[in-house]
C-alpha positions as CSV (number, residue, x, y, z in Angstrom):
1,X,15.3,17.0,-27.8
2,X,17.0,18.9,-25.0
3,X,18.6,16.5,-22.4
4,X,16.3,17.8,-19.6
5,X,13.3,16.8,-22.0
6,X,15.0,12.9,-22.9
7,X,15.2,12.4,-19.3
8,X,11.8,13.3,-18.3
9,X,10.8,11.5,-21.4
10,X,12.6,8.3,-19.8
11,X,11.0,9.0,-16.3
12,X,7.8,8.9,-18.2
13,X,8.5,5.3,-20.0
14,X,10.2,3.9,-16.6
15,X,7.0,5.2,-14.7
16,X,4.7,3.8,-17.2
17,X,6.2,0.1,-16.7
18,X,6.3,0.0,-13.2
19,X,2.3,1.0,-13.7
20,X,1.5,-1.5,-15.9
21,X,3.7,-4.0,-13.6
22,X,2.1,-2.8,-10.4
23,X,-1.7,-3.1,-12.2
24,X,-1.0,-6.3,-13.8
25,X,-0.1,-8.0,-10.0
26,X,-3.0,-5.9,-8.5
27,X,-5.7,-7.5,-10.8
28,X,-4.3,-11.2,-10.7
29,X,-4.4,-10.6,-7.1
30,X,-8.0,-9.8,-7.1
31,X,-8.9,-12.9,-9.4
32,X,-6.4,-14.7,-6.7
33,X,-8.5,-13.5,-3.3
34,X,-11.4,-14.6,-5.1
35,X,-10.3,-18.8,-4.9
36,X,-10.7,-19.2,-2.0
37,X,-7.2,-20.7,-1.4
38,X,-6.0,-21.6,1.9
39,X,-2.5,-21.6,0.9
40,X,-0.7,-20.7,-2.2
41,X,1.2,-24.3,-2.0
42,X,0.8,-26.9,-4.7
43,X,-1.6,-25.0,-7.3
44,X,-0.7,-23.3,-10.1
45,X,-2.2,-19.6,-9.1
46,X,-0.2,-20.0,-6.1
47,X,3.2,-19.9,-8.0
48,X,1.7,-16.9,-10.1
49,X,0.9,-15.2,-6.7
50,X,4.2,-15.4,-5.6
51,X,5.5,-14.4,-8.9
52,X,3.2,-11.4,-9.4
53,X,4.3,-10.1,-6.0
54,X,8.0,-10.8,-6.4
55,X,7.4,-8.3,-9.8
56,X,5.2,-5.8,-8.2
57,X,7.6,-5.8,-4.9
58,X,10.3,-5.3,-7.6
59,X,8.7,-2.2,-9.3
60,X,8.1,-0.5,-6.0
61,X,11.4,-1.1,-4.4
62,X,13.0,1.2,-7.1
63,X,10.5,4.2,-7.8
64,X,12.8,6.3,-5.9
65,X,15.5,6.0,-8.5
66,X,14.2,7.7,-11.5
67,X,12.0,10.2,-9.8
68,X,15.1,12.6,-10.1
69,X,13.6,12.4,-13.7
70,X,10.7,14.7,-13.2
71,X,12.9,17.1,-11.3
72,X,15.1,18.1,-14.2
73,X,13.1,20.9,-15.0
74,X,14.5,23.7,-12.2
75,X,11.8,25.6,-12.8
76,X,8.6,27.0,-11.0
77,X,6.1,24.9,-12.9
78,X,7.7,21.8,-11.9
79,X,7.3,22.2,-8.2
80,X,4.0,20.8,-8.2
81,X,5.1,17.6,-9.6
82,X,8.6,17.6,-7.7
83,X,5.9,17.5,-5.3
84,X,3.4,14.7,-6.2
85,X,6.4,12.3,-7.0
86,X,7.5,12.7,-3.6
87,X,3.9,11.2,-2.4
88,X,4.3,8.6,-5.3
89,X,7.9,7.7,-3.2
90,X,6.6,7.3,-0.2
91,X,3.3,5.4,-1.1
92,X,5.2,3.0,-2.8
93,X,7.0,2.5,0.3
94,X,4.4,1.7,2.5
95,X,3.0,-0.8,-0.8
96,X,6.1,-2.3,-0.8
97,X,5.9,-2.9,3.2
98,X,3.2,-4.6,2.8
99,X,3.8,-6.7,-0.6
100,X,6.8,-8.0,1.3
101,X,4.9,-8.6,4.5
102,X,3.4,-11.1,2.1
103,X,6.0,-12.3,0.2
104,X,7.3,-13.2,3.7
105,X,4.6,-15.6,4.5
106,X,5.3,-19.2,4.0
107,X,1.5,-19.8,2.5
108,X,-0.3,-17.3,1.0
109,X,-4.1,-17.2,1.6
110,X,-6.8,-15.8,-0.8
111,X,-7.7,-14.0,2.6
112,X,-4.1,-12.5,2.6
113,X,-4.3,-11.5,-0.7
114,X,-8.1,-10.0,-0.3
115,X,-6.3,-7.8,2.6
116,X,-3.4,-6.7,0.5
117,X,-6.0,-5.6,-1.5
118,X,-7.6,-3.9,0.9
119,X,-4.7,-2.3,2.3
120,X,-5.3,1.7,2.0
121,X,-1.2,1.8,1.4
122,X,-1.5,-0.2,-2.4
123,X,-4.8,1.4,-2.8
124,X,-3.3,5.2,-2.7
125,X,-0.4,4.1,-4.4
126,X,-2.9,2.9,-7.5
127,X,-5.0,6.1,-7.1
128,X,-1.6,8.3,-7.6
129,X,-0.2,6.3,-10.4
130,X,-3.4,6.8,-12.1
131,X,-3.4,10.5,-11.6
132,X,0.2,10.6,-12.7
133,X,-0.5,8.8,-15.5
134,X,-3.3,11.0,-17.0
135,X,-1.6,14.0,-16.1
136,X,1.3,13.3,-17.7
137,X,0.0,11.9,-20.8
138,X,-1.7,15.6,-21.2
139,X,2.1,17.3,-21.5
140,X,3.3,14.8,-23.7
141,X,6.5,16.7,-25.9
């Protein structure tokens, strides 16, 4: 394997876990706005909240650094991609705004959480991941 093809390969494992990170906090979060909670103080869920966001804030913050990954290729046919993981970038941005927004908060509400939720910013950021995701797994090497 070239060392153009090991480091896309990499991008594609790094990009995978910060998926499966960003999905896992996403759907706690959902069962989370769904308790009715007024504050994420003295309950069990509430440490997880905080704890699902410190992860998912964690994976976002860095999405920049390995996205030199899919740019390896110097190529034509990679411009499309060179591309769509620059909307990736700055999506995650705007998620992680908001996740820390949250994180900032000194109790975290089931309402809060509902809005996250809501938020258009996480929401694009889960529709890209998912259409990175399948497209990539149709040039596997």
């Amino acid at each position: 394997m070239s060392s153009s093809a090991e480091q896309l390969a990499q991008a594609r494992t790094e990009l995978s876990a910060r998926c499966n990170t960003i999905e896992e906090a996403y759907e706690f979060m959902l069962a989370y706005a769904g308790q009715g909670l007024a504050s994420d103080a003295g309950s069990a869920k509430g440490g997880q909240v905080r704890e699902f966001l410190n992860k998912a804030s964690a994976a976002l913050g860095s999405i920049s650094t390995f996205i030199g990954g899919f740019t390896t290729a110097g190529d034509d046919s990679s411009a499309p991609y060179v591309a769509f993981m620059s909307v990736i970038d700055s999506d995650a941005r705007a998620a992680r705004a908001a996740v820390d927004l949250v994180r900032a908060q000194t109790g975290i509400s089931s309402q809060v959480i509902d809005n996250l939720n809501a938020s258009i910013h996480l929401r694009a950021l889960l529709t890209d991941l998912f259409l990175i995701d399948e497209v990539l797994k149709g040039h596997k090497e």
